[in-house]
C-alpha positions in Angstrom: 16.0 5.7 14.7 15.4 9.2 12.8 18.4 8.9 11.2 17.8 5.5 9.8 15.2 7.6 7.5 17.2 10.3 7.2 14.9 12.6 9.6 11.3 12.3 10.9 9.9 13.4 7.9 10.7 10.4 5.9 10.2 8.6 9.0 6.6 9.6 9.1 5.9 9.2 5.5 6.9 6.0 6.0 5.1 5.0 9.1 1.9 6.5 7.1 2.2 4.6 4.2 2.5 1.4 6.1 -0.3 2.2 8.3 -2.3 2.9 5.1 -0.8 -0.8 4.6 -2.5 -1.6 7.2 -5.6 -0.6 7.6 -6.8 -2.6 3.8 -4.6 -5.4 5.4 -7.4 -5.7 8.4 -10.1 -4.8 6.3 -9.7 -7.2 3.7 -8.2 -10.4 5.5 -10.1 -10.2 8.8 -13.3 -7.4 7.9 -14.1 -9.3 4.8 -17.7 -9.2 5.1 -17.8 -5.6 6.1 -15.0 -4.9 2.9 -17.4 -7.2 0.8 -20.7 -5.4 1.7 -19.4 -1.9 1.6 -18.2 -1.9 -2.0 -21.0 -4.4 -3.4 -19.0 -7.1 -3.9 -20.7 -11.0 -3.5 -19.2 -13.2 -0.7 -18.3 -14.7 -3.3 -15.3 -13.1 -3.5 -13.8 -12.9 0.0 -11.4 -15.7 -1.0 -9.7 -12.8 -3.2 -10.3 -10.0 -1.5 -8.4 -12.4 1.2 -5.4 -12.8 -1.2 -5.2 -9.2 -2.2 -5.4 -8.5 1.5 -2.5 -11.0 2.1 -0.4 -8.9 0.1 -0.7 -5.9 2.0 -0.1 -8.2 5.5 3.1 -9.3 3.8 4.2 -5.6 2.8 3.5 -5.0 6.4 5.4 -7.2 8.0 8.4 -6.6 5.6 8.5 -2.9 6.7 8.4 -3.3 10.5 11.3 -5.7 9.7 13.3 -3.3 7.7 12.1 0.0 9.5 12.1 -1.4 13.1 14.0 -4.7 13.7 16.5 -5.7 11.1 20.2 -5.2 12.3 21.2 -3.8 8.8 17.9 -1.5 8.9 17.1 -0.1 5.3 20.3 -0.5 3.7 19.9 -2.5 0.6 16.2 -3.0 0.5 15.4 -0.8 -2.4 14.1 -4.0 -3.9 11.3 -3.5 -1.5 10.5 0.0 -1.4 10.6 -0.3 -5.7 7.8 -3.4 -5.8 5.6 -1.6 -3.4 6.1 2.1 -5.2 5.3 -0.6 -8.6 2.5 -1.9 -6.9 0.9 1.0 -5.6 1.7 2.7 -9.1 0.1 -0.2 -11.2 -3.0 0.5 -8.7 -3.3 4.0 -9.1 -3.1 3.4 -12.9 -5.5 0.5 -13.4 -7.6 2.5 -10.9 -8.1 5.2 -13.4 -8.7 3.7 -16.0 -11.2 0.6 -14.5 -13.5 4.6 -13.9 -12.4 6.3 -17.0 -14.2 3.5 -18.7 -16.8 3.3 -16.1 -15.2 -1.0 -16.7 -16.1 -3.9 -14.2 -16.0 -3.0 -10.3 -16.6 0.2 -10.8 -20.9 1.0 -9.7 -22.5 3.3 -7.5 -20.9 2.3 -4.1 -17.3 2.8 -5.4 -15.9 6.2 -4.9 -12.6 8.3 -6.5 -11.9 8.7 -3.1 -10.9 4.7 -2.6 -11.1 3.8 -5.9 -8.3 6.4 -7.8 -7.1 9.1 -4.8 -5.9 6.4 -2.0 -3.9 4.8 -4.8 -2.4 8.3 -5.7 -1.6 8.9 -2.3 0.0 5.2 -2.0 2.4 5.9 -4.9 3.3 9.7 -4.0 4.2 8.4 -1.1 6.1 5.3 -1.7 8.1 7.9 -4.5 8.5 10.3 -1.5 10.2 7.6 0.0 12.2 5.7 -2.7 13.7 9.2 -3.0 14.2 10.4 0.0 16.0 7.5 1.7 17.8 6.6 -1.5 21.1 7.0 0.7 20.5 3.7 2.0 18.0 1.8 0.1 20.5 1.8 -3.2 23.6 0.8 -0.9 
């Protein structure tokens, strides 16, 4: 199993990311209301905050595939691991710039913390990990 990632570090920085994954995938699909209340948002939008949550629950269940189940384990999936480093990436940077302009979404119950450094951390990671098991995700 460790050397599928090519040691337990990448191993871990994997199993965080996806946990990361995780975590928004429960609050936003099955939380909602809590999500919804927490960041001022009107129930209004739960129905998107449920699609932008599905999204994560797909990501998830595509890495316990390729990590944990899948026969061939990571070799050839770097079509995967680039969309989510894309995806986190494009987050991080509309992130910044949605609070650099103070734009829509961004009020007094949003923080840098969820709002710009989460995404950061998402796409350090997901580049920790593009690179580090690039052995066998470019195969």
């Amino acid at each position: 199993m460790i050397e599928k990632f090519n040691g337990i570090f990448y191993l871990a920085v994997f199993i965080i990311h996806f946990l990361v994954f995780a975590v928004y995938a429960y609050q936003t699909v099955f939380a909602t209301k809590t999500f919804l209340d927490k960041f001022g948002i009107d129930d209004t939008g739960a129905g998107m905050t449920r699609f932008f949550g599905s999204l994560f629950i797909g990501a998830v269940a595509m890495a316990i595939w390729v990590g944990f189940i899948r026969p061939d384990g990571l070799q050839g999936t770097w079509a995967f691991f680039n969309l989510v480093f894309l995806q986190n990436f494009c987050s991080f940077i509309f992130a910044v710039w949605s609070h650099q302009k103070k734009h829509l979404g961004v009020n007094e119950k949003t923080s840098l913390w969820e709002g710009i450094i989460v995404p950061g951390i998402l796409t350090l990671l997901s580049a920790v990990l593009c690179y580090g098991i690039s052995d066998k995700i470019y195969i």
